[in-house]
N, C-alpha and C positions, 0 to 999 in steps of 0.2 A: 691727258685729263683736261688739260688748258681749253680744247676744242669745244669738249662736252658744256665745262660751262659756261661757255660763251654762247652755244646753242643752246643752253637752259635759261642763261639770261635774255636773251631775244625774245624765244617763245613766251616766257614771266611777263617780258612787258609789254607784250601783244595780248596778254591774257587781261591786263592792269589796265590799258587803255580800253577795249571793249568792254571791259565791267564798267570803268566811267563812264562811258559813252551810253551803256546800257540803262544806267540811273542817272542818267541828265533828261531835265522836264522834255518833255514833248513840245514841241514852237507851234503854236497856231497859226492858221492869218488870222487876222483881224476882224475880217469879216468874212458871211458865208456869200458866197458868189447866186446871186440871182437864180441859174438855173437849179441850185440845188436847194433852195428855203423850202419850205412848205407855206409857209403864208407870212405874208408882205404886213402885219399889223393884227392885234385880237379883231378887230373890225371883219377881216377879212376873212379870219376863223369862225365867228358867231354866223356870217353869210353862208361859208361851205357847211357849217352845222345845218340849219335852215333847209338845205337847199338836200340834206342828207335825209332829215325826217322828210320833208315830200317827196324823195324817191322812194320813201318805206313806206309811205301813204298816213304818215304822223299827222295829220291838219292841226292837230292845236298842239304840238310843240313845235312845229313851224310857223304857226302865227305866235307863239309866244317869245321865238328867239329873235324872229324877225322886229318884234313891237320891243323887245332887251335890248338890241342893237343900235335901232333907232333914237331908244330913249336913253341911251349910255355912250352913243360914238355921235351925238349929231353931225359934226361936220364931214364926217369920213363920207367918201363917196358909194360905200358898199351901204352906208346909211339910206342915201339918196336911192339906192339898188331896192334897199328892204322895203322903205316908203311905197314904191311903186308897184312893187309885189304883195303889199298891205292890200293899195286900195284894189290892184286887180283880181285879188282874193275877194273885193267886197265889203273887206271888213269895216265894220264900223267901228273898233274900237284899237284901231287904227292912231296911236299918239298926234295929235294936232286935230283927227275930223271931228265932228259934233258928238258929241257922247264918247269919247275916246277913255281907255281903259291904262292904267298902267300896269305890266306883267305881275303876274301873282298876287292880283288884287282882291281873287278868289271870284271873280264876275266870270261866269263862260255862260 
């Protein structure tokens, strides 16, 4: 009998140690590794938005995230990105040109 439960104590605390193990937190890293982010800043988000209504043929919710962006991230480089794609759009109400508009001003 001495056999048996020695072999039922082994198995018990193989069983004891995978249940803790099974309820211990999940370790993250610290941070997400470059190739797997999706986007490097909201700056960068509001650009691929933009950049998604002009694949859909949206013209004025791509000029209006783009003039959002502009007028919410200035320094961001995807700022500078939207600017450029303002004026080459034409737009005149374009944050900074002469008559410039700011988004949901209700002006189109």
């Amino acid at each position: 009998m001495l056999p048996v439960l020695t072999g039922f104590r082994a198995a018990f605390g193989s069983i004891v140690i995978l249940a803790a193990v099974a309820q211990a937190p999940y370790q993250c890293a610290s941070g997400v590794e470059p190739d797997h982010r999706e986007y490097e800043d909201p700056s960068e988000a509001l650009y691929a938005l933009a950049e998604r209504f002009k694949a859909s043929g949206d013209r004025r919710a791509e000029v209006d995230t783009l003039r959002f962006l502009v007028e919410r991230y200035p320094s961001s480089r995807f700022a500078r990105m939207a600017q450029q794609d303002l004026e080459a759009l034409g737009d005149a109400g374009a944050p900074g040109a002469p008559g410039g508009r700011a988004p949901g001003d209700g002006t189109r």
